[in-house]
mmCIF file of the N, C-alpha and C atoms, coordinates in Angstrom:
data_MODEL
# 
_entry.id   MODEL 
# 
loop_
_atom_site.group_PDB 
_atom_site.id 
_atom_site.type_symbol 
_atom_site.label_atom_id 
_atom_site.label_alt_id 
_atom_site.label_comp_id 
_atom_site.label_asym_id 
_atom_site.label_entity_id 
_atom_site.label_seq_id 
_atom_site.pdbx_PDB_ins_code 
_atom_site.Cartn_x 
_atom_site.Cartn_y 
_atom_site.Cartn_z 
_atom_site.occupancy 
_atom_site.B_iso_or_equiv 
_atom_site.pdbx_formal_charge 
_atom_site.auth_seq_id 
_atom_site.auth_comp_id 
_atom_site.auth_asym_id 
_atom_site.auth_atom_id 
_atom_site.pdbx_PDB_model_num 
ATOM 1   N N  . UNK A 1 1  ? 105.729 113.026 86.865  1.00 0.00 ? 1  UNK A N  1 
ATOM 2   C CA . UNK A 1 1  ? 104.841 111.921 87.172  1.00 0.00 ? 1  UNK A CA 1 
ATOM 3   C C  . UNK A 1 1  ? 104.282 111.376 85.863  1.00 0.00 ? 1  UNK A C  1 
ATOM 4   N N  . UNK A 1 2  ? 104.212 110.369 85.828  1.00 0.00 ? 2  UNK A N  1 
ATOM 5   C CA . UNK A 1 2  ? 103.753 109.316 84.827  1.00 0.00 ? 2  UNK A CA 1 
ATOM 6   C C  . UNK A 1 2  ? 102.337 108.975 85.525  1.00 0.00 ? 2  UNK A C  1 
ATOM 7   N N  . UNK A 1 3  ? 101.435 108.223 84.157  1.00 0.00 ? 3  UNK A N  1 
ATOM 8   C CA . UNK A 1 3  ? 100.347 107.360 84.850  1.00 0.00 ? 3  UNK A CA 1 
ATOM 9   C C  . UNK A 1 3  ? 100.745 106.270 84.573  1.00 0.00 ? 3  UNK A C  1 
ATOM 10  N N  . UNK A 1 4  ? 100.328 105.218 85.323  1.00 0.00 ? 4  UNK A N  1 
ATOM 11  C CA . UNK A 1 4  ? 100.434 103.908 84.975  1.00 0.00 ? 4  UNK A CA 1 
ATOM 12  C C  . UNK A 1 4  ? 98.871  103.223 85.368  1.00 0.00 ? 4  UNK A C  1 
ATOM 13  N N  . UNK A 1 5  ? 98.627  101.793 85.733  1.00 0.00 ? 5  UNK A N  1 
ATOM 14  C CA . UNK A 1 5  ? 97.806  101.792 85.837  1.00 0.00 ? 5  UNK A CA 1 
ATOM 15  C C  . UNK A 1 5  ? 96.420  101.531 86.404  1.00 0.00 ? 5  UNK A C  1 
ATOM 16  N N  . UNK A 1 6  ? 95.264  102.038 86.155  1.00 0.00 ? 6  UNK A N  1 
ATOM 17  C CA . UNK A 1 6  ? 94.215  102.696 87.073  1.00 0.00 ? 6  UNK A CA 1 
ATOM 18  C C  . UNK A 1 6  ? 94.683  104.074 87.470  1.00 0.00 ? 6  UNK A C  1 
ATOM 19  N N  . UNK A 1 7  ? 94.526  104.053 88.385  1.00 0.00 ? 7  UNK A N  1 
ATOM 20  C CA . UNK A 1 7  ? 95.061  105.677 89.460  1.00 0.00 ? 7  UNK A CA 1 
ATOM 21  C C  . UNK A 1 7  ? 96.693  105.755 89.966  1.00 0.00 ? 7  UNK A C  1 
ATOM 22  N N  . UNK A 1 8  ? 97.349  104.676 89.537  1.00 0.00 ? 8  UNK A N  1 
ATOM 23  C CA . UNK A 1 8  ? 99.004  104.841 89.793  1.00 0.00 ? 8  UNK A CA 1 
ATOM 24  C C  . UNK A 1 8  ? 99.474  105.518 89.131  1.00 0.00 ? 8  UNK A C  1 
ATOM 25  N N  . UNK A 1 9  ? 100.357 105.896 89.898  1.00 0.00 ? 9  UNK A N  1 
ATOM 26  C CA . UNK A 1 9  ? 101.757 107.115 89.051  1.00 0.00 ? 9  UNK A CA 1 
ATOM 27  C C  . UNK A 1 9  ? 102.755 106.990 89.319  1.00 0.00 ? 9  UNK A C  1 
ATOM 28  N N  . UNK A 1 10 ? 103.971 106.978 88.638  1.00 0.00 ? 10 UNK A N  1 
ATOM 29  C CA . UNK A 1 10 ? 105.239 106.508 88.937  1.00 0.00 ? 10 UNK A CA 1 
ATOM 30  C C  . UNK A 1 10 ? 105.744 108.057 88.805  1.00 0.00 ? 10 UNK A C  1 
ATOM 31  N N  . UNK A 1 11 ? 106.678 108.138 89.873  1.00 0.00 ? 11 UNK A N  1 
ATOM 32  C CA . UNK A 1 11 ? 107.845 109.579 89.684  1.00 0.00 ? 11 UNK A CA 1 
ATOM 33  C C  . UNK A 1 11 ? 108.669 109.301 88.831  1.00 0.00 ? 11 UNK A C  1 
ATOM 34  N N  . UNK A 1 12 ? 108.738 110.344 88.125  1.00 0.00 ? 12 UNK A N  1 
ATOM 35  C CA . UNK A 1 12 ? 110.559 109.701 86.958  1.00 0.00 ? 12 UNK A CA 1 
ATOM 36  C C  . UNK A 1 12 ? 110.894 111.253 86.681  1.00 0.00 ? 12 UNK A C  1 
ATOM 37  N N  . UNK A 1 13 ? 112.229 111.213 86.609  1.00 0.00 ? 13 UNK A N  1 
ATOM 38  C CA . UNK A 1 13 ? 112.726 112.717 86.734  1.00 0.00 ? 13 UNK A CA 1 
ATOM 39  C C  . UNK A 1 13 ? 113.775 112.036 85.678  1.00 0.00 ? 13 UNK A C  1 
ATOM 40  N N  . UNK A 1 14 ? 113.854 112.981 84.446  1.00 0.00 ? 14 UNK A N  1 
ATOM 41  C CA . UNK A 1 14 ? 114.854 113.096 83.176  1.00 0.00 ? 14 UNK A CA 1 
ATOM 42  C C  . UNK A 1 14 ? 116.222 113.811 83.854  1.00 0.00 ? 14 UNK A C  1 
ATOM 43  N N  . UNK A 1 15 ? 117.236 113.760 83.612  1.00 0.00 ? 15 UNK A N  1 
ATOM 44  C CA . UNK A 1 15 ? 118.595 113.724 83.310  1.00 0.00 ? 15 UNK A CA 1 
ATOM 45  C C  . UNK A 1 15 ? 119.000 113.957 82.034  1.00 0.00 ? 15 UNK A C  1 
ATOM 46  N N  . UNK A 1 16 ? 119.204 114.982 81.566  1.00 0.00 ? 16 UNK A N  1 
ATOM 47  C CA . UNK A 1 16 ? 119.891 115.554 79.778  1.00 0.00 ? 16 UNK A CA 1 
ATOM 48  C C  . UNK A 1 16 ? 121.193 116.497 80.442  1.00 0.00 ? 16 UNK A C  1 
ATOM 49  N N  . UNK A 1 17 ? 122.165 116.032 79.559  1.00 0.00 ? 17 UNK A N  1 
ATOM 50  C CA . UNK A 1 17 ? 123.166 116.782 79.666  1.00 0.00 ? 17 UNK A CA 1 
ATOM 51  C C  . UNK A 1 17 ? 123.182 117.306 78.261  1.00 0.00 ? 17 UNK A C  1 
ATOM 52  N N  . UNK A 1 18 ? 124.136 118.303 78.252  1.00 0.00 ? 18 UNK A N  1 
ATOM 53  C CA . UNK A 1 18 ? 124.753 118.518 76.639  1.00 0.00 ? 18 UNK A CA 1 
ATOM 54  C C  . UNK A 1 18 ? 124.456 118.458 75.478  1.00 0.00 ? 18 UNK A C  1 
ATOM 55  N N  . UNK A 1 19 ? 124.590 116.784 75.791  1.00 0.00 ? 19 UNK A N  1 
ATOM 56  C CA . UNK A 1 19 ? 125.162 115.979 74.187  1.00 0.00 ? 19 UNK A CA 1 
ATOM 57  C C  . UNK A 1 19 ? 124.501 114.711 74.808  1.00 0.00 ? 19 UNK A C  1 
ATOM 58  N N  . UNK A 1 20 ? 123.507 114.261 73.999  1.00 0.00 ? 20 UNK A N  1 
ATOM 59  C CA . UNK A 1 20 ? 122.735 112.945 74.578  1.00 0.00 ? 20 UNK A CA 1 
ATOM 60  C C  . UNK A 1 20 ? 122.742 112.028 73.031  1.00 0.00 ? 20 UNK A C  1 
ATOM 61  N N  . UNK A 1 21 ? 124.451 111.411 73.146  1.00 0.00 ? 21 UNK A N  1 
ATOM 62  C CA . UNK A 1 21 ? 124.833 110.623 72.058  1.00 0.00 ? 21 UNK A CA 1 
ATOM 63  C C  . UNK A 1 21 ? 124.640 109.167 72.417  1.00 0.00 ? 21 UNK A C  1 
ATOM 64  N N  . UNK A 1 22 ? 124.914 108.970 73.357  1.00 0.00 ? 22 UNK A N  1 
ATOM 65  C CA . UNK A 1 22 ? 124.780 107.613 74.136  1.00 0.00 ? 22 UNK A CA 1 
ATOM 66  C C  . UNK A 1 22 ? 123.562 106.992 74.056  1.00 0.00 ? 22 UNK A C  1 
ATOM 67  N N  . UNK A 1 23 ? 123.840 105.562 74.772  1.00 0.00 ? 23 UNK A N  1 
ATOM 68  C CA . UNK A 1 23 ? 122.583 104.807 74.615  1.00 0.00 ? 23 UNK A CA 1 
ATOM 69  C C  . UNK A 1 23 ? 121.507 105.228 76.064  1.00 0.00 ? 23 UNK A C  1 
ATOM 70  N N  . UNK A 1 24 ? 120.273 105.216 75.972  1.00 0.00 ? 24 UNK A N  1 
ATOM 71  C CA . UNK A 1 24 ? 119.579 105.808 77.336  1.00 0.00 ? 24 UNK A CA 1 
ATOM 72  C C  . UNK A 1 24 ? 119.513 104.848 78.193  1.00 0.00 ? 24 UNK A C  1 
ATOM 73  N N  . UNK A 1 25 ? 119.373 105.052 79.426  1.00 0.00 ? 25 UNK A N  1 
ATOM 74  C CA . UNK A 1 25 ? 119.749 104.608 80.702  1.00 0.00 ? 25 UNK A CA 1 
ATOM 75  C C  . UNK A 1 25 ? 118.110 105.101 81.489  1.00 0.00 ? 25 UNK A C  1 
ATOM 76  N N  . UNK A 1 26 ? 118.017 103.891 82.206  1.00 0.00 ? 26 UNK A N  1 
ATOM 77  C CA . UNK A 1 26 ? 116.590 104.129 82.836  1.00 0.00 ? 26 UNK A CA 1 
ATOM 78  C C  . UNK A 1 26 ? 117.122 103.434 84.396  1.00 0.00 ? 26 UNK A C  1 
ATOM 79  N N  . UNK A 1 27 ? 117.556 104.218 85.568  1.00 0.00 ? 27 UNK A N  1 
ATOM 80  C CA . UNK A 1 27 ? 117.870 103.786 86.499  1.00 0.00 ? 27 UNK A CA 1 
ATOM 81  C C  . UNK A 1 27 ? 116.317 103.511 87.684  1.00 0.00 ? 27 UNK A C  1 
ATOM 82  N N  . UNK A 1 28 ? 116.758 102.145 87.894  1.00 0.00 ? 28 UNK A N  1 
ATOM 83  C CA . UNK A 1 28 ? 115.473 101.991 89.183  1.00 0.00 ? 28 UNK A CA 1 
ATOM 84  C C  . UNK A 1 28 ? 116.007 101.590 90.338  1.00 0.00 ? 28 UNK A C  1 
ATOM 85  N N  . UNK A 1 29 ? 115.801 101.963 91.274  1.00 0.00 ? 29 UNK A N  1 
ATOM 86  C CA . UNK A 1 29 ? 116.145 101.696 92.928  1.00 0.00 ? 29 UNK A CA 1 
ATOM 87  C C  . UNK A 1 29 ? 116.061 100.318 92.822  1.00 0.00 ? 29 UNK A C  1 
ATOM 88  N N  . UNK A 1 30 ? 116.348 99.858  94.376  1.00 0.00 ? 30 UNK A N  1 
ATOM 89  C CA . UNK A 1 30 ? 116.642 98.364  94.802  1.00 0.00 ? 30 UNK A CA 1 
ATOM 90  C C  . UNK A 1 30 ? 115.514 99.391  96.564  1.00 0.00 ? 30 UNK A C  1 
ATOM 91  N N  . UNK A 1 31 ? 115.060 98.245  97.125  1.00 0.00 ? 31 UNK A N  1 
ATOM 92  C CA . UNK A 1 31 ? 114.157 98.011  98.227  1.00 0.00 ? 31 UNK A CA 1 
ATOM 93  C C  . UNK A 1 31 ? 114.992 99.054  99.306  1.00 0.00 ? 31 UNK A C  1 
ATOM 94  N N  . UNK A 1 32 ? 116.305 99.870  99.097  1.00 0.00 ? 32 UNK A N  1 
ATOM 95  C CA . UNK A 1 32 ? 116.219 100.344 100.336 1.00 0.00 ? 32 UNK A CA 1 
ATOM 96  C C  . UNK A 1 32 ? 116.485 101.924 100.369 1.00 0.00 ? 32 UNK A C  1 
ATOM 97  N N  . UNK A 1 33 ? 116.424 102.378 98.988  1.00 0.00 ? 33 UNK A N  1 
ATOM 98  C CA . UNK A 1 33 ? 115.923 104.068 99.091  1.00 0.00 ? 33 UNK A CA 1 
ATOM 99  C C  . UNK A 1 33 ? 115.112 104.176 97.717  1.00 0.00 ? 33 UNK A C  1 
ATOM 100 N N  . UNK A 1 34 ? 114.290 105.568 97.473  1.00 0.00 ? 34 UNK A N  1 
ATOM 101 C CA . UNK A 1 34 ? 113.961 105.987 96.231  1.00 0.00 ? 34 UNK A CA 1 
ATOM 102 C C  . UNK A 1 34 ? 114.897 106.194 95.066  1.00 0.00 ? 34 UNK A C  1 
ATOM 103 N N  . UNK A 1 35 ? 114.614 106.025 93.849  1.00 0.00 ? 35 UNK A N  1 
ATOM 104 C CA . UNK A 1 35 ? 115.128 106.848 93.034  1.00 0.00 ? 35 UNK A CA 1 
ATOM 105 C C  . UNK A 1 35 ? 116.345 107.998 92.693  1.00 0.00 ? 35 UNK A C  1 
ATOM 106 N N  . UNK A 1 36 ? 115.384 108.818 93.317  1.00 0.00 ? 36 UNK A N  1 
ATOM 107 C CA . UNK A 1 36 ? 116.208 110.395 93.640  1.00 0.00 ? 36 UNK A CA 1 
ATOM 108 C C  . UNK A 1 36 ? 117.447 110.684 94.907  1.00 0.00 ? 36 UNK A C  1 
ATOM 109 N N  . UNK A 1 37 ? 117.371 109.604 95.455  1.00 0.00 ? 37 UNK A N  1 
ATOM 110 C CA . UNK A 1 37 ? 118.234 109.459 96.725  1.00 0.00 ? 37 UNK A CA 1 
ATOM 111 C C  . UNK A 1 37 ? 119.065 108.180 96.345  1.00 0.00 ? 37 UNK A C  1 
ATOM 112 N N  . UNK A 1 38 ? 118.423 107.271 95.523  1.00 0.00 ? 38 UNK A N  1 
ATOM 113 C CA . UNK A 1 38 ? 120.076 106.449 95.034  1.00 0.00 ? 38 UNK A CA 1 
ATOM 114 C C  . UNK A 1 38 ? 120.671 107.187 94.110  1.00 0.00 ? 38 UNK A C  1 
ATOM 115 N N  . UNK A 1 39 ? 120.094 107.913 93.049  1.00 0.00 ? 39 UNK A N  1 
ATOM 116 C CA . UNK A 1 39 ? 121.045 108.425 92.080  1.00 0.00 ? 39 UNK A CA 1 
ATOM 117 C C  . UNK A 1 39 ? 121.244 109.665 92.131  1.00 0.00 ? 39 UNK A C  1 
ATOM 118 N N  . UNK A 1 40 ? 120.629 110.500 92.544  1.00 0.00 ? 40 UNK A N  1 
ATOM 119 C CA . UNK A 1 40 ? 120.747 111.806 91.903  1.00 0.00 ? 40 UNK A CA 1 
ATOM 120 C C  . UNK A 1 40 ? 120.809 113.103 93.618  1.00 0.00 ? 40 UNK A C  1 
ATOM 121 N N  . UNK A 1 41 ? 121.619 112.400 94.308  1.00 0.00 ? 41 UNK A N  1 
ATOM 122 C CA . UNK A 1 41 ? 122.011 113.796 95.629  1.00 0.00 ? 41 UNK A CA 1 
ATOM 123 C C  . UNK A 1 41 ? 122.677 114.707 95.193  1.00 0.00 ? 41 UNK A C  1 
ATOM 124 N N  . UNK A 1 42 ? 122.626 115.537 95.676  1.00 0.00 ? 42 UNK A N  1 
ATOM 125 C CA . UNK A 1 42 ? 123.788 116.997 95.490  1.00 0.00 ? 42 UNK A CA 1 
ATOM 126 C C  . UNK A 1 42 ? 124.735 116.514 95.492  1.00 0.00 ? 42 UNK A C  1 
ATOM 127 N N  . UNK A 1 43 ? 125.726 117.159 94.882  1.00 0.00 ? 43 UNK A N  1 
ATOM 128 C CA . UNK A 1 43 ? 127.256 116.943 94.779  1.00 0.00 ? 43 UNK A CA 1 
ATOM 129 C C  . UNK A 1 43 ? 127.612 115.675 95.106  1.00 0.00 ? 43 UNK A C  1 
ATOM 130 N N  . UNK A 1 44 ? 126.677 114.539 94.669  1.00 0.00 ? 44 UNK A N  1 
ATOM 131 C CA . UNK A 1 44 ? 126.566 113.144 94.635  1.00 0.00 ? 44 UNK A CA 1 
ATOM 132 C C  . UNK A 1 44 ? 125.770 112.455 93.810  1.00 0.00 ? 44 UNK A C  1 
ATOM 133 N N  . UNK A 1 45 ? 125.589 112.692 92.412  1.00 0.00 ? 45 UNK A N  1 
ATOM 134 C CA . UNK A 1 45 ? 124.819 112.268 91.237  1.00 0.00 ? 45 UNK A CA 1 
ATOM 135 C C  . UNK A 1 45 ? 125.047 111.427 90.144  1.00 0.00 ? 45 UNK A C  1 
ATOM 136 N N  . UNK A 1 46 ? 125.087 110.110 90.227  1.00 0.00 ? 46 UNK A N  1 
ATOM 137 C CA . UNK A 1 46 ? 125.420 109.127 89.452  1.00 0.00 ? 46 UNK A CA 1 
ATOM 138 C C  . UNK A 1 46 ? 124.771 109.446 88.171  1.00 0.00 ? 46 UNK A C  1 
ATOM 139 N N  . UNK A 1 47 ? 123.430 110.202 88.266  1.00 0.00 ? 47 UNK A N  1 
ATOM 140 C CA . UNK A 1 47 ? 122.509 110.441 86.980  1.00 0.00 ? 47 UNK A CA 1 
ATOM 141 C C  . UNK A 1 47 ? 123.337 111.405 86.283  1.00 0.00 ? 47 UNK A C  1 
ATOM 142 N N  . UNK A 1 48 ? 123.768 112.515 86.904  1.00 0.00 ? 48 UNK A N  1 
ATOM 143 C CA . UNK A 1 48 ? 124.017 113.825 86.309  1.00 0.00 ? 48 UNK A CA 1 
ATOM 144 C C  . UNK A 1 48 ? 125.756 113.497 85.727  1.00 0.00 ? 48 UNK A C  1 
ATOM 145 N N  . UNK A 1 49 ? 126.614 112.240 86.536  1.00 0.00 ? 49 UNK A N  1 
ATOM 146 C CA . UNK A 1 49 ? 127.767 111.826 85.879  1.00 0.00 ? 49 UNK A CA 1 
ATOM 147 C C  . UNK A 1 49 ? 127.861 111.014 84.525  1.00 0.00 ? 49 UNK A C  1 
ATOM 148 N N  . UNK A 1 50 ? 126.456 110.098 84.302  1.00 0.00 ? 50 UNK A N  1 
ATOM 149 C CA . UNK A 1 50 ? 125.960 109.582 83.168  1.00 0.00 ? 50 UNK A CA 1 
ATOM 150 C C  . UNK A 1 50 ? 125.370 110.516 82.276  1.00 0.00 ? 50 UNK A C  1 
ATOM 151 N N  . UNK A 1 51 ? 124.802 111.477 82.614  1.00 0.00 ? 51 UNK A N  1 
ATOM 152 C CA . UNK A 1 51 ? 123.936 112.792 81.556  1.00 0.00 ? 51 UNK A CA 1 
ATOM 153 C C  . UNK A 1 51 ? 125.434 113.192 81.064  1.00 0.00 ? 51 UNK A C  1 
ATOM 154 N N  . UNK A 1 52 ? 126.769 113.873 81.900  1.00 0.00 ? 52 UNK A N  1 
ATOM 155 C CA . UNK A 1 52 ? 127.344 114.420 81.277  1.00 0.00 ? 52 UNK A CA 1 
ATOM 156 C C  . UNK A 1 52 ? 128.248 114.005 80.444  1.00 0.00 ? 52 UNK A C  1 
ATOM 157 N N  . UNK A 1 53 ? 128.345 112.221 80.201  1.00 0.00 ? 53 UNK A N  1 
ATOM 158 C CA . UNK A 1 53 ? 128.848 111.399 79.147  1.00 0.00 ? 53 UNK A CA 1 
ATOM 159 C C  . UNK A 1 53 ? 128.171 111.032 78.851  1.00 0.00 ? 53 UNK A C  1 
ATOM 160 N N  . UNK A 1 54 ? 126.926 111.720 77.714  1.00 0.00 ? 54 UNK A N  1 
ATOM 161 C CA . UNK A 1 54 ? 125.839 111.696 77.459  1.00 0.00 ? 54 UNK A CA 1 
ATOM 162 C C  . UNK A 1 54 ? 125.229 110.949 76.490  1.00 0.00 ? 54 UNK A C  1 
ATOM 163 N N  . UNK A 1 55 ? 124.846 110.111 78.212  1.00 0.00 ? 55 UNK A N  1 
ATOM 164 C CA . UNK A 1 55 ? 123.637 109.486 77.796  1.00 0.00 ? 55 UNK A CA 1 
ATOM 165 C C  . UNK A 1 55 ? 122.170 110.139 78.304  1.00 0.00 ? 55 UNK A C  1 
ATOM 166 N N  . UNK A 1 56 ? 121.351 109.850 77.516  1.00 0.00 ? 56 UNK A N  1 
ATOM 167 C CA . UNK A 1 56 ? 120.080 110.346 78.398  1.00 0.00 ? 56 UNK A CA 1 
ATOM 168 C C  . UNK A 1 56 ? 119.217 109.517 79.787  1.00 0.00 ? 56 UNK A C  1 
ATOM 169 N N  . UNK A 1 57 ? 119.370 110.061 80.736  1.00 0.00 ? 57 UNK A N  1 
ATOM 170 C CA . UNK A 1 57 ? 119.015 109.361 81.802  1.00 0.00 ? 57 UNK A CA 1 
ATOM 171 C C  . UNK A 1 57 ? 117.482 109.603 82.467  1.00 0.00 ? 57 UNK A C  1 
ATOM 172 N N  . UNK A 1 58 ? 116.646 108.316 82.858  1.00 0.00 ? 58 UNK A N  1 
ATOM 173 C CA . UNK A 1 58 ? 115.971 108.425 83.489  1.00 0.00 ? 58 UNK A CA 1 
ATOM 174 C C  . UNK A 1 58 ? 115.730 107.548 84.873  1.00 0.00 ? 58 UNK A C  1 
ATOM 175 N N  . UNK A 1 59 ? 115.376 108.765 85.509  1.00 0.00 ? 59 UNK A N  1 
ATOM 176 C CA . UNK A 1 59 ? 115.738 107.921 87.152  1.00 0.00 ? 59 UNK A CA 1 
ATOM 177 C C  . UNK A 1 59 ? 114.065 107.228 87.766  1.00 0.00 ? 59 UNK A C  1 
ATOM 178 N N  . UNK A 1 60 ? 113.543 106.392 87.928  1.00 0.00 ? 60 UNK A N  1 
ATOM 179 C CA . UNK A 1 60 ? 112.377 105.607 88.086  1.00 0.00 ? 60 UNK A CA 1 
ATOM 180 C C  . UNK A 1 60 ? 112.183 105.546 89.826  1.00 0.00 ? 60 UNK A C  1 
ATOM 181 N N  . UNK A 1 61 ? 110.791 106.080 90.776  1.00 0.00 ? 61 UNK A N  1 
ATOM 182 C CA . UNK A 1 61 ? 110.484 105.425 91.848  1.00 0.00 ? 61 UNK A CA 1 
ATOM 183 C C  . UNK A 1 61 ? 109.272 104.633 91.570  1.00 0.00 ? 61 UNK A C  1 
ATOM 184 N N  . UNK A 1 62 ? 109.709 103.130 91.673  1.00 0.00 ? 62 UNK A N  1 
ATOM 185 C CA . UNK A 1 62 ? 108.613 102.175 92.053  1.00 0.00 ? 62 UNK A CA 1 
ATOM 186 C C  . UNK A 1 62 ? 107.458 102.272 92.962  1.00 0.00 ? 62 UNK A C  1 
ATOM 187 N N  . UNK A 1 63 ? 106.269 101.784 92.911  1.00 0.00 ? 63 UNK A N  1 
ATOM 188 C CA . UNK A 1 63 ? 105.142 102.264 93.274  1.00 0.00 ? 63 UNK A CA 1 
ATOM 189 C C  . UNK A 1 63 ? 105.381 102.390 95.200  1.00 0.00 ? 63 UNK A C  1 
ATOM 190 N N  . UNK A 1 64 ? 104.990 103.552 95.561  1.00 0.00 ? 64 UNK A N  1 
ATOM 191 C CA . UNK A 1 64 ? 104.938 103.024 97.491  1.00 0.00 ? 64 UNK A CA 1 
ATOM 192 C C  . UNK A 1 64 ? 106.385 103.790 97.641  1.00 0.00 ? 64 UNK A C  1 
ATOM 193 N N  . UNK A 1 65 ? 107.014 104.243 96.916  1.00 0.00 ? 65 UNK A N  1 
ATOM 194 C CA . UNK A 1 65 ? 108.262 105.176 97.450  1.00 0.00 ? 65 UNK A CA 1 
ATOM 195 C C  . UNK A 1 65 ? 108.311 106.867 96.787  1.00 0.00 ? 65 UNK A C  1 
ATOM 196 N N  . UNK A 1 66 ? 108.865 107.331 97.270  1.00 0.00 ? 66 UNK A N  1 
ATOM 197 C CA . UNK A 1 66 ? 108.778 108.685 97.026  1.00 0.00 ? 66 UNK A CA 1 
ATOM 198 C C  . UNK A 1 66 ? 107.929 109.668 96.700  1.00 0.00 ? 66 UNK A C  1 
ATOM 199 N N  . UNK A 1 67 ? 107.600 109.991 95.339  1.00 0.00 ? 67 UNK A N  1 
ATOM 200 C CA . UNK A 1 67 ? 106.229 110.931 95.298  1.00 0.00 ? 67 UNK A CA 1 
ATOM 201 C C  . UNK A 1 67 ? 105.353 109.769 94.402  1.00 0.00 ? 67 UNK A C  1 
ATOM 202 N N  . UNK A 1 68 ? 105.848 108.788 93.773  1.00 0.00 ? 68 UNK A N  1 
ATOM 203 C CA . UNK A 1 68 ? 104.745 107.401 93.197  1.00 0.00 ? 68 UNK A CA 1 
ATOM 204 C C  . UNK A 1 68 ? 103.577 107.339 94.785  1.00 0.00 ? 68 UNK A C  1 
ATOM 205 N N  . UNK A 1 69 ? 102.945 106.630 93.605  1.00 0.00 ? 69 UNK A N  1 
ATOM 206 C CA . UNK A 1 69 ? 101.115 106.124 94.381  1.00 0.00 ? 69 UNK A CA 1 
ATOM 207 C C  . UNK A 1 69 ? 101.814 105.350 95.133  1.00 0.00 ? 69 UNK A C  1 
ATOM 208 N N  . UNK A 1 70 ? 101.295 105.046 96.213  1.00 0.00 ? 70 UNK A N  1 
ATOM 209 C CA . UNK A 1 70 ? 101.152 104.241 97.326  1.00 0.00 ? 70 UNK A CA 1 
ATOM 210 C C  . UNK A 1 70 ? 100.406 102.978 97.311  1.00 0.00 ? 70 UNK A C  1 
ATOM 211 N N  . UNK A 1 71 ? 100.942 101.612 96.985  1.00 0.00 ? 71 UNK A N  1 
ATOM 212 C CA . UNK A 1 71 ? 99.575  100.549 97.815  1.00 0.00 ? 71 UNK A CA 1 
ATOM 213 C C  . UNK A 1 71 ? 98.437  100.881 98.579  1.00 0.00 ? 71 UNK A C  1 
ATOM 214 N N  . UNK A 1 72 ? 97.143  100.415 98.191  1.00 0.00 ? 72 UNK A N  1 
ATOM 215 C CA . UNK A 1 72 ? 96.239  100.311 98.636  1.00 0.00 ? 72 UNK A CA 1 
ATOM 216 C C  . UNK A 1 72 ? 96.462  99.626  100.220 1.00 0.00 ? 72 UNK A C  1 
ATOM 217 N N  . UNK A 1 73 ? 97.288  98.467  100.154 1.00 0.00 ? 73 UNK A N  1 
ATOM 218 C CA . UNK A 1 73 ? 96.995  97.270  101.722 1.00 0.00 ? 73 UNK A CA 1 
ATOM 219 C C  . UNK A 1 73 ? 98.009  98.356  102.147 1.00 0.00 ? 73 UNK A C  1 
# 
């Protein structure tokens, strides 16, 4: 968890493989799952296929999804 700001917090979960030669990669969802469920499922990990042609990856949930702060309205 990150702060952002006032009392918000954004979830972001790192991705390192190996060898983090590459350029870094900051993946953010689109409106119809979190983060951790577009990129990074079990034996279904777009993050962990980018970590291991290594780049360093970070996977981002926007505010109101996953373990991030929630809207006030």
């Amino acid at each position: 968890m990150i702060d952002s700001d006032g009392a918000v917090r954004l979830s972001v979960r790192d991705v390192t493989g190996p060898e983090t030669k590459g350029v870094p990669l900051l993946l953010v969802h689109d409106a119809g799952a979190g983060g951790l469920v577009s990129f990074d499922l079990p034996n279904a990990s777009v993050a962990a296929d980018f970590a291991r042609a290594g780049h360093p990856v970070t996977i981002m949930s926007v505010r109101g999804w996953e373990h991030s702060t929630k809207p006030a309205a």
